[in-house]
N, C-alpha and C positions, 0 to 999 in steps of 0.2 A: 699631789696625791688627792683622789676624789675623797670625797663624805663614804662614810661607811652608815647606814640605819644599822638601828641594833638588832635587827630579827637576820642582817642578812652574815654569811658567814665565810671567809677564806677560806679555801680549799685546804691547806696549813692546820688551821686549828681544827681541834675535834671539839664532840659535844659531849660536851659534864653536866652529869647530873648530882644533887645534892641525896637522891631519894635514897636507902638502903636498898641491896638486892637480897630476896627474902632466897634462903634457903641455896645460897650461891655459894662453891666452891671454886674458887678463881686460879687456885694455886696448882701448877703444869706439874708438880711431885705428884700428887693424887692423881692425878689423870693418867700417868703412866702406870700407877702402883693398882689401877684398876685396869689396865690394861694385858696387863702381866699375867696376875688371877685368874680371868676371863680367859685368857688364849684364845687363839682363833677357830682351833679344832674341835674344843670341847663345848659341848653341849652342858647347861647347868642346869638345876632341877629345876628353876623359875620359867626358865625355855619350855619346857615342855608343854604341850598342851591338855588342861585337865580333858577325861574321860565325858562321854556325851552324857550322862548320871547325871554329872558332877556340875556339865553346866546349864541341864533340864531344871535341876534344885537350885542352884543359885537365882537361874532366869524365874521361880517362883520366889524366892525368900526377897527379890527387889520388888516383884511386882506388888507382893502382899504386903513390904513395907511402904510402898507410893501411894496407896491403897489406901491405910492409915492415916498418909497423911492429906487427903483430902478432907474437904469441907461438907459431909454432906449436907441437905435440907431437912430440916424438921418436918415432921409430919403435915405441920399446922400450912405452911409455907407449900407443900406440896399438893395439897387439898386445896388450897389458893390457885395455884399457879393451874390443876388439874381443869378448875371451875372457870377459867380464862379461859383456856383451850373448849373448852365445851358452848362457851356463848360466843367464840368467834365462828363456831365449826357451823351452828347455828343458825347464826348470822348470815353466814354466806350461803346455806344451804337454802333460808329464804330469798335470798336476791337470786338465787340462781334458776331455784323453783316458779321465780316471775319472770327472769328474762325466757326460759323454755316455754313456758306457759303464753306469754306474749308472743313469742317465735311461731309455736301452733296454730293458733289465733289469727291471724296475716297469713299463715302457708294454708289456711284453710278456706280465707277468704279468697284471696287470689284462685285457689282450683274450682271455686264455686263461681267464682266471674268468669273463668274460662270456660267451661264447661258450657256458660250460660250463654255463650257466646254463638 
């Protein structure tokens, strides 16, 4: 008979877990005795679909509690972050202002050479 490693498994045996299952009813009584209840015809109140009111106000009562639970920024933190945005905007506004300015400068020499030509 070969070596067996122990990760590998016979077709034969099943896998066991030691962990609990949370919230598991495993027992085939109950599964039929909710089967019964239910019937296949009828429609239960949980079926239904709320009214479009009903789910306009809920889709607000989640949003305004996700809402809450964010993190905003302090003022102090946003006057910070506002004062970043303003020296980089800046920043690039004078490199940009030189490379145009440079760009001019050359397209104007170059039409003053041809011209002179």
């Amino acid at each position: 008979m070969a070596k067996k490693n122990k990760n590998q498994r016979v077709a034969s045996e099943e896998l066991v877990s030691n962990a609990p299952l949370k919230n598991a009813d495993l027992s085939s009584s109950n599964a039929v005795a909710k089967d019964v209840k239910g019937g296949k015809g009828q429609k239960n109140k949980k079926d239904k679909k709320p009214s479009a009111g009903a789910r306009i106000r809920k889709a607000f009562k989640e949003m305004f509690s996700e809402l809450k639970k964010v993190n905003w920024p302090t003022a102090k933190k946003t006057a910070s972050a506002f004062g970043i945005v303003i020296v980089i905007v800046l920043f690039f506004l004078v490199v940009i202002s030189a490379f145009d300015y440079g760009i001019m400068q050359l397209i104007k020499l170059l039409m003053d050479a041809s011209v002179g030509s």
